[in-house]
N, C-alpha and C positions, 0 to 999 in steps of 0.2 A: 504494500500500500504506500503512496506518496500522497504527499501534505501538500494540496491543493489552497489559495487563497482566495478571498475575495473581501474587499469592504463596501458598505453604499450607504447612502443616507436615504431615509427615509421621511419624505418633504415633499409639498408639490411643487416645487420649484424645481429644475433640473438639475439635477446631481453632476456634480463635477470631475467626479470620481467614475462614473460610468456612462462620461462622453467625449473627448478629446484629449484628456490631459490637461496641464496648466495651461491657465489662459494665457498668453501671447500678444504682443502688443509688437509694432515695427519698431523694435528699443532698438536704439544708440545706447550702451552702455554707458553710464554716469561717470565711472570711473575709466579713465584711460592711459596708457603709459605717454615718458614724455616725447616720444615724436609723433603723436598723433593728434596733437593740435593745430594740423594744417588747415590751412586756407580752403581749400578742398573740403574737410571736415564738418568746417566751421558752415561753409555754403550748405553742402548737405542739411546737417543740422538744421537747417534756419528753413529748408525746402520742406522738410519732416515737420516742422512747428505749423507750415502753413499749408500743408498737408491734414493735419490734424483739425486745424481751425476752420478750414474750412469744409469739410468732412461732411454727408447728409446725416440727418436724423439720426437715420437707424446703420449704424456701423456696426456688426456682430462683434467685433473685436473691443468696441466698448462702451460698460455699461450694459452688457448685456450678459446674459446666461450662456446665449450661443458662443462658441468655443472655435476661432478659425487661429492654426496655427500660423506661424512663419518662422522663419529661420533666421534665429541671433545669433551672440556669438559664442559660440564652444569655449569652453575652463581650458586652459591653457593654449590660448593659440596665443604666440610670437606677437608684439608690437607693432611690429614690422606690417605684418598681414592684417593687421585688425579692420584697415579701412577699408581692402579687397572685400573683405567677408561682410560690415557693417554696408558696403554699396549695394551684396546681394539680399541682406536683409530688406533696405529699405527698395527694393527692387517686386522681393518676393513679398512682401508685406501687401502692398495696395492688388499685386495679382492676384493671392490669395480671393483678397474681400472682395474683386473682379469676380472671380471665381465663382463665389457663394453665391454673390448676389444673381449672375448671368443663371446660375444651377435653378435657384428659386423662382425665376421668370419664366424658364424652362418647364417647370413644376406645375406651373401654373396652367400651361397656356397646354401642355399634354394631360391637364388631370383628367381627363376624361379615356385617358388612353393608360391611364394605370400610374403616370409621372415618367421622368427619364430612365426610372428605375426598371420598370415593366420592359424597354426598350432598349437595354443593354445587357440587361439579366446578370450573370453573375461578373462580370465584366464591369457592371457597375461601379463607380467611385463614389465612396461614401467619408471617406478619408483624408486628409493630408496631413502627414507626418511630418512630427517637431523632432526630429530626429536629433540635431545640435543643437538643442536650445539650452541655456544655460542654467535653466531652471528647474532642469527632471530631478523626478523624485527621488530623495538618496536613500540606498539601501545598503549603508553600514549601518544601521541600529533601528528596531523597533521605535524608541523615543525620535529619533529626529526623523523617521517617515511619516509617522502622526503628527508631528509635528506639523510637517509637507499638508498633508493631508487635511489638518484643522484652517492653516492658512487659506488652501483653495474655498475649504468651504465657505467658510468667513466673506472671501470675495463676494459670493454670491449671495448667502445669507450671513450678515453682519453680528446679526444676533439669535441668541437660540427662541423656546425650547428646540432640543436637536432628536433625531429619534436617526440611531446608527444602529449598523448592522455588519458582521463578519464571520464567514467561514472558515474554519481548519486554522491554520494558523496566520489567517486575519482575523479571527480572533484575539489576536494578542495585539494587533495594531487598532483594532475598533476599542478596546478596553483601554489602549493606551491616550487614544485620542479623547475619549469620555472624563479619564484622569485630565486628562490639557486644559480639554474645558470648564472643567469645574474649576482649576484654579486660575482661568480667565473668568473666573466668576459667569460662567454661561451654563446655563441649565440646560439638563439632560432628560427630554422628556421618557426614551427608550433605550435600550441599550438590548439586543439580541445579539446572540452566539450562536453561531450553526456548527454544532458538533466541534467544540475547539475552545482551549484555554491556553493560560501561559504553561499550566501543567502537562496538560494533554501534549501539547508541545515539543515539552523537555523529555517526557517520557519517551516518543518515539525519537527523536533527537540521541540520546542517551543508549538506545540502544542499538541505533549504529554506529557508532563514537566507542560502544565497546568493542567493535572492531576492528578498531582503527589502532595506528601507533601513535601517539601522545607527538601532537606536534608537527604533524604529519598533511600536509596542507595538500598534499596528487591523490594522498587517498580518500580526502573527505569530499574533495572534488567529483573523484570518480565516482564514489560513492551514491552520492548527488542528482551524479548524471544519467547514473544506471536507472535510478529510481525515476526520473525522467522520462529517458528513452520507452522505458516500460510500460508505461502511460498509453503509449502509442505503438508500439511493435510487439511481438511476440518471441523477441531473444532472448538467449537467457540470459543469466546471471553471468557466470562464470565465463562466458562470452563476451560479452562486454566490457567484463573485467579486464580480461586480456588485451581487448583492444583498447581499453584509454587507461589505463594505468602507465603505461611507459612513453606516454604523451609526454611533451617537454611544459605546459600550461594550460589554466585553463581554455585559453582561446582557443587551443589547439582542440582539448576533448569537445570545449561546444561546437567548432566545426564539425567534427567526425559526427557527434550526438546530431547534427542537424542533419548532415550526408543519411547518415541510417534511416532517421525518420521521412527525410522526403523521399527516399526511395520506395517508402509503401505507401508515403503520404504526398502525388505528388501535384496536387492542389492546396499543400500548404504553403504560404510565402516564406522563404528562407529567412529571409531577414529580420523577418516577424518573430520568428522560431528562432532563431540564434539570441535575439532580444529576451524572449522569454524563458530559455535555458538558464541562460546567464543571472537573469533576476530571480529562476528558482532557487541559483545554489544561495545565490546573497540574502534574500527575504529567510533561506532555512537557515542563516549563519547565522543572520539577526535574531530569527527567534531564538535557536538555540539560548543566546547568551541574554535574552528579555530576562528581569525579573522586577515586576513591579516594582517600585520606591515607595509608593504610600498606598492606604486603601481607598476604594473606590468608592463615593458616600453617596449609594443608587443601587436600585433593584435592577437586577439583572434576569432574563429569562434565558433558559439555555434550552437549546433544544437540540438534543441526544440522538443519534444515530443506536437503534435497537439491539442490533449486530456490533457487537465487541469485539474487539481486536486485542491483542496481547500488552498492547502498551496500554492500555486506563484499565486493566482492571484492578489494580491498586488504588485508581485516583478518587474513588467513590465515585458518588450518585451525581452529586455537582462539578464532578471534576477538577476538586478544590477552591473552586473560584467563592467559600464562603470566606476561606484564610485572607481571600486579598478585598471583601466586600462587607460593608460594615448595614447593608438593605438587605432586602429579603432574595434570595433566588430559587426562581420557581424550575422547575426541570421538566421538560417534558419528552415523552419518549417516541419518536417516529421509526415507525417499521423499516430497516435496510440498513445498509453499511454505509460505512462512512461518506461511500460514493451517489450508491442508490439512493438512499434514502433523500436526495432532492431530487427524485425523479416520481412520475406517475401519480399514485397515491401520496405519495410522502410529500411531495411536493404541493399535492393539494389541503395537504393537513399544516405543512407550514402556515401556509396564503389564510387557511380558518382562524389560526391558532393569530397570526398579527394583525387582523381583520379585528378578529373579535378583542383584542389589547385594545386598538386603537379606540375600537365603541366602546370599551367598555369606561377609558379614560374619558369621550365625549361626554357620557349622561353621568361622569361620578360630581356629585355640586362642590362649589368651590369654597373652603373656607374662607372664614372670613364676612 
């Protein structure tokens, strides 16, 4: 089994977290080295200001929920290059909004024919990737991805209540972000767990760590990747072992991890998949080493995959999350495993079970 993630808010406003990524703006970086205070620069700049100013209404890039990326500038490029790169920002910036806007006129004027979408089918573009932007999410530590994470929302919705939600070990990042907010003094109206804690976590964490060598960073990789690759192929174990253990890096084994899976999978985007490799091994590094700093002062509901696996059945009924919560947590049990159980039935018992949370907070009268 591999520890799958997922976080979302639950709001009617669009969630930021399960639509483009960070929002994006045609940024000139604030800070710049000193030979890039050219004349050139300076003109740009001041094109971008009046650019801005004069901008229509409805700009999806601001002030808005809608999410159109563009390309800034990438953490560690050269001085030297910054103004190559900041020309294709403000280049790619206004195409982008070009873009969207031309897409939605499109939409419009075929809705009767299904939208652009009907008409290119899986060929469709629904997409543009922020692929350099200097803002993605960082995944060295559970605390400063929620962090990421409270930020974005915040853009959109400034203040709470909040009602979040996470899977497997997004779990550990939707609990940590709930922690953020509370001591942004922003209230938490929900807080759901899909089968996943900081325990839950460490338990399967822990018990591949015990077969690792102490310090040993090709085998935790590998390890990692295996668990991965698995996800989507039918190789074994010891198969795979051999082939990315004597890899010189990670980059190398999530290449080969990506070659294997497009060969059975070859409608998946490579580069899509090499992305998402690479953020399994680091999101499992982070959890591994998460452990709350204070408790969480909010009821929490978890809701329990039926089917048990080797690693919680030590953690109890709650999966410990009473040690790190000082509210009530309710637990509730859905038929299937870890995987299944958001599927079918399970899936339909979730949708009842936060349906009826959410009425049941509607008609509770308010103190006071």
């Amino acid at each position: 089994m591999a520890l799958l993630s997922f976080v979302c808010i639950l709001q009617g406003t669009p969630d930021p977290l399960s639509e483009h990524g960070g929002q994006s703006s045609p940024a000139v970086p604030e800070t710049v080295g000193p030979k890039t205070g050219s004349l050139e620069r300076q003109k740009r700049e001041g094109s971008v200001d009046r650019f801005r100013n004069s901008m229509h209404k409805y700009d999806p890039r601001w002030d808005s929920p809608t999410w159109i990326d563009s390309i800034g500038v990438p953490r560690g490029v050269p001085d030297e290059y910054k103004d190559a790169v900041e020309g294709l920002a403000e280049q790619l910036g206004p195409t982008s909004l070009m873009g969207i806007q031309n897409r939605m006129a499109l939409d419009m004027l075929l809705a009767e024919k299904g939208g652009v979408c009907a008409m290119f089918g899986d060929m469709c573009c629904t997409f543009i990737p922020n692929n350099t932007a200097p803002d993605a999410a960082p995944l060295d530590s559970i605390e400063s991805l929620a962090a990421y994470y409270v930020s974005c929302i915040r853009q959109v919705q400034p203040d709470g209540p909040y009602r979040v939600a996470g899977y497997s070990s997004g779990a550990c990042v939707a609990f940590e972000m709930c922690s953020q907010l509370q001591t942004q003094n922003q209230p938490v109206e929900f807080l759901f767990l899909f089968d996943g804690s900081h325990s839950y976590v460490a338990a399967y964490t822990q018990s591949y760590r015990a077969k690792l060598t102490p310090g040993n960073e090709s085998e935790a990789e590998t390890e990692a990747l295996c668990a991965f690759i698995q996800q989507f192929t039918g190789i074994e174990y010891n198969k795979l072992l051999e082939t990315l253990l004597p890899l010189s890096d990670l980059n190398a084994r999530v290449s080969v991890a990506v070659d294997l899976i497009t060969s059975a999978h070859k409608d998946i985007d490579r580069d899509s998949l090499h992305f998402a490799a690479s953020a399994f091994y680091y999101k499992l590094k982070a959890a591994d080493a998460y452990v709350p700093t204070a408790k969480y002062h909010g009821s929490v509901k978890l809701l329990r995959a039926e089917t048990s696996s080797e690693y919680e059945q030590n953690l109890g009924a709650d999966y410990k999350l009473s040690e790190v919560c000082d509210g009530e947590v309710s637990v509730h049990v859905i038929k299937g495993d870890h995987h299944t159980f958001l599927e079918g039935a399970g899936a339909e018992s979730i949708k009842n079970i936060i349906h009826n949370s959410l009425a049941e907070r509607a008609v509770k009268p308010r103190e006071g």
